[in-house]
C-alpha positions in Angstrom: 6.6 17.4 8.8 3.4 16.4 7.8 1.2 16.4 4.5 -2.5 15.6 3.7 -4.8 15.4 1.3 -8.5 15.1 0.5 -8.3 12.7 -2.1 -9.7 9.3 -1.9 -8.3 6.7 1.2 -6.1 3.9 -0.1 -7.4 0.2 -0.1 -5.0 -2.2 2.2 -3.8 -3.4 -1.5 -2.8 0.1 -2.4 -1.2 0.7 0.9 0.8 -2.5 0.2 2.2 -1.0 -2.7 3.0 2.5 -1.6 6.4 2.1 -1.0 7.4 0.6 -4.5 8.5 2.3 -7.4 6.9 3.8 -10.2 3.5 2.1 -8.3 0.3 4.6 -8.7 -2.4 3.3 -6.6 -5.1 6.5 -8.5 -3.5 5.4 -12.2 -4.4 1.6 -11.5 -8.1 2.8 -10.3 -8.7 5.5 -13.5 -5.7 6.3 -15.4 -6.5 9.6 -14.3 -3.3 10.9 -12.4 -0.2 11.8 -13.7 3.5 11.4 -12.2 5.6 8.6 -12.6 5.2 7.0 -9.2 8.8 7.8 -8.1 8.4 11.1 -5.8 7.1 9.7 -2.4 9.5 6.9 -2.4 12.5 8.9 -2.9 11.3 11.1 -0.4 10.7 7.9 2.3 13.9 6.3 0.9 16.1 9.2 1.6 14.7 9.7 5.4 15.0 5.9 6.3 18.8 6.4 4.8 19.2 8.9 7.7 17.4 6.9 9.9 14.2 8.8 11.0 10.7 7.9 9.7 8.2 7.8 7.0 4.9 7.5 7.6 1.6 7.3 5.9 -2.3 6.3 6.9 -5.4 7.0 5.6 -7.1 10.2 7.5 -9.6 9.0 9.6 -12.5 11.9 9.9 -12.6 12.2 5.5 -11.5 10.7 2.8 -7.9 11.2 2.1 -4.3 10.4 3.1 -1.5 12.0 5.8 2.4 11.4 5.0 4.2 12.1 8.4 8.0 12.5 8.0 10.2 12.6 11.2 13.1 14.6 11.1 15.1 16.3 13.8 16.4 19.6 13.3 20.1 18.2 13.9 19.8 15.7 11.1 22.4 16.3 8.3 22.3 14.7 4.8 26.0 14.4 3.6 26.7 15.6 0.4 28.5 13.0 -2.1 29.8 13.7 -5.3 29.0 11.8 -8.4 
């Protein structure tokens, strides 16, 4: 699965940060963006849990971002109860 965006590219700093919680590389720059910084990492957290991958890079013909998640179509996420 793959996502992108036209925004703007992430500096190596911001891209150092991008897996850490409640981090918001846009909110540092202009306090501009909203969220609480916790939805991409939950996302990455829960694929590397299975195993697969989470990747992201700045897009390289525009400003912007991709966010490339690998997962097979025979993974399985076991449900646990709380």
């Amino acid at each position: 699965m793959m996502s992108e965006d036209d925004g703007v590219s992430l500096s190596p700093t911001q891209f150092s940060q991008l897996w850490t919680p409640y981090y918001q590389g846009e909110k540092y720059l202009t306090g501009e963006e909203d969220g609480v910084g916790l939805g991409l990492v939950m996302v990455a957290s829960l694929i590397w849990t299975v195993g697969e991958t989470c990747r992201a890079y700045n897009r390289e013909e525009q400003p912007g971002m991709v966010v490339k998640l690998h997962i097979p179509p025979d993974t399985t996420f076991a449900k646990t109860s709380t």
